[in-house]
N, C-alpha and C positions, 0 to 999 in steps of 0.2 A: 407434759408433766414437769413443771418445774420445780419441785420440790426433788421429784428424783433425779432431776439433772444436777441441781444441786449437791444433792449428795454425791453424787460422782464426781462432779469435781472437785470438792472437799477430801473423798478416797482419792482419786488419780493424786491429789498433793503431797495425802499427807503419806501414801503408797509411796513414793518418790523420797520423803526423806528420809521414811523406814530403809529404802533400799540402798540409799548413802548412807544410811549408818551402819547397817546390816556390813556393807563393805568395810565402812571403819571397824566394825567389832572383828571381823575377820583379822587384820592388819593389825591389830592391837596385841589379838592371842596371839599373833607367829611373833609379833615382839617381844612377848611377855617367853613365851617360852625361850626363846633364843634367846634372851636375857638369863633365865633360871639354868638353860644348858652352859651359860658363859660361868654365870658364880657358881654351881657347883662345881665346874671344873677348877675356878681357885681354891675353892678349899680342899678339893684334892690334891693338887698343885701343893698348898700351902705344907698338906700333912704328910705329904711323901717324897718331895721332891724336897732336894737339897738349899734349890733356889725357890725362898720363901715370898710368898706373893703376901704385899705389905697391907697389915690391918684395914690403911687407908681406904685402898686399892676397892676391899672386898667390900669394903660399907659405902664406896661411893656405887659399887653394881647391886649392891640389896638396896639404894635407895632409888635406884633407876627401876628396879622391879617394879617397889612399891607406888613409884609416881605411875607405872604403867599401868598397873593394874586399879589403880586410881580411877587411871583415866578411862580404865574399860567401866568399872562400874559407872563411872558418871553416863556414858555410852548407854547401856542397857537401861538405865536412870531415863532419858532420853527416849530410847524407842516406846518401855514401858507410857511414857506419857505421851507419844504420839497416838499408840494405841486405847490409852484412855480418852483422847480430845476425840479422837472417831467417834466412841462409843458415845460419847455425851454429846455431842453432832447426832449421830444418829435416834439417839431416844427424844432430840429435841425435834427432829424433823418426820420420825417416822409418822405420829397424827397424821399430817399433814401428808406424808406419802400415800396412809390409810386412806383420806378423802380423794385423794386424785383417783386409788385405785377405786376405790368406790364409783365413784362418779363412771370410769371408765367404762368399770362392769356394768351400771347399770345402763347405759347406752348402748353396750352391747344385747345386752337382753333384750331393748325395744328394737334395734334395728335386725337384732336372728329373730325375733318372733315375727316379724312383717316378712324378713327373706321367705321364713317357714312356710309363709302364709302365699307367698308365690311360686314355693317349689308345689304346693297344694292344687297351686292352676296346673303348673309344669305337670303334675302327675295324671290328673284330669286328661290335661291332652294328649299326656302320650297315650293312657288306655284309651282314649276315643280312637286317635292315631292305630292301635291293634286291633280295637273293633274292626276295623275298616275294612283287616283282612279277610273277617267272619263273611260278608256278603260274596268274597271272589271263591272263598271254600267253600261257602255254601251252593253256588253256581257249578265250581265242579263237582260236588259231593250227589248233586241232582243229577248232572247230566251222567256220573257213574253209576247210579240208582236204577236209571234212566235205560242203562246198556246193559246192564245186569238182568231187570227187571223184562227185558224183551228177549236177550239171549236165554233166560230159563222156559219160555214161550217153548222154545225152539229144543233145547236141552236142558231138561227140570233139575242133571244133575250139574250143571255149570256152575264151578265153583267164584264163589265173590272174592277179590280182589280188590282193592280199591288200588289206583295209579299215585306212584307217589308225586307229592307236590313238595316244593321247596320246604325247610325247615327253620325254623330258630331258637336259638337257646334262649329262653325270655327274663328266665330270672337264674336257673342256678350256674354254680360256676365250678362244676366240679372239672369243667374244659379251660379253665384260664378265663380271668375278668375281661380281657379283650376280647372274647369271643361270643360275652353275654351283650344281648342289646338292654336289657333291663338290667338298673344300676345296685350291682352288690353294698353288703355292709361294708366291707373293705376299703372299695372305692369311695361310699361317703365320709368313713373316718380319714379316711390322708386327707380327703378332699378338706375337712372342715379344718384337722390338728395340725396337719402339715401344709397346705395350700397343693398341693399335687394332684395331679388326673394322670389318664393312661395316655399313653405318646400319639395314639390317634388323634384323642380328644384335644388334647396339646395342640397338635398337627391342624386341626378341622379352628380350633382359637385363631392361629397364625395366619392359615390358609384359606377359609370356609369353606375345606375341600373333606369331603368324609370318607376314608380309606376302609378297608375291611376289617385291620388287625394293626396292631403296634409291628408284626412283622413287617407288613406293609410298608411304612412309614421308614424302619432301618432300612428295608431295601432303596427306598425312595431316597432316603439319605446318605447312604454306602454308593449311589449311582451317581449322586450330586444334582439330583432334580429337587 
């Protein structure tokens, strides 16, 4: 984006002379006042003390005020116009900052609508990928069926049981994100706003090694593996 590079270094510049002068306005008031603390104390001087401090004396430190305070307003005169050449820098380059950012955005829009279009597959395969389990629960869901179904043979009052089988949390996350295998809204918002994922995911990026939990992964890291 050249136009905004431009501009920033047009601000870094003109940022830099405001901040030297900003330091001269400073150096200017402690001047001016210790100037104003100096002549008023002649004329105090002048009007009560015996030893009279000379007309001369007093109007060469009111015209050192005045030269200083001169020179602050010239000062302020100064930053004032630094600040005005930004702004006319800026309104002359912002268009142009418009089109870059234009331009930007709209290549972001076609290359997230094509990503969109392949988390679409990604999604596809993971449901297929959970289908997959449906045929091994199905398998033991028959053969408990199975045993059930021949034990009431035997005793009508047998009560059914099913045995438990492994479980997963698939989408909610009322147990913590790293503990869901299907991806929270959470997770895709860092994912997208902030580029972030959870430290396993991090971890399985670096490694293509895929741990159980972000616990996991500190322990892994706390151990130096």
């Amino acid at each position: 984006m050249k136009s905004v590079q431009k501009l920033e270094t047009q601000e870094a510049k003109i940022n830099e002379k405001v901040v030297s002068l900003l330091s001269e306005k400073e150096a200017k008031v402690a001047e001016i006042q210790e100037l104003k603390k100096s002549y008023k104390g002649m004329l105090v001087d002048d009007a009560v003390s015996d030893a009279k401090t000379s007309q001369k004396s007093i109007d060469v430190e009111k015209t050192k005020i005045e030269k200083a305070e001169k020179e602050l307003s010239t000062i302020l005169e100064r930053i004032e116009a630094l600040q005005d050449a930004y702004k006319k820098n800026l309104s002359e380059l912002l268009p142009d900052v418009k089109k870059e950012r234009d331009a930007a955005v709209g290549k972001a829009q076609k290359e997230m609508t094509a990503m969109f279009r392949d988390l679409r597959q990604y999604k596809a395969e993971y449901l297929l990928a959970v289908k997959k389990i449906n045929a091994v629960y199905r398998k033991a869901k028959e053969a408990d069926a199975k045993y059930h179904e021949s034990g009431r043979k035997i005793d009508p009052q047998m009560k059914t049981q099913f045995v438990n089988l492994p479980t997963l949390n698939l989408f909610a996350n009322s147990d913590g994100d790293d503990k869901v295998i299907g991806i929270t809204q959470a997770e895709v918002d860092r994912a997208i706003t902030s580029g972030s994922v959870p430290l396993w995911v991090q971890h399985f990026e670096d490694t293509g090694e895929v741990l159980a939990s972000d616990a996991e992964v500190r322990t892994r890291q706390a151990e130096g593996k």
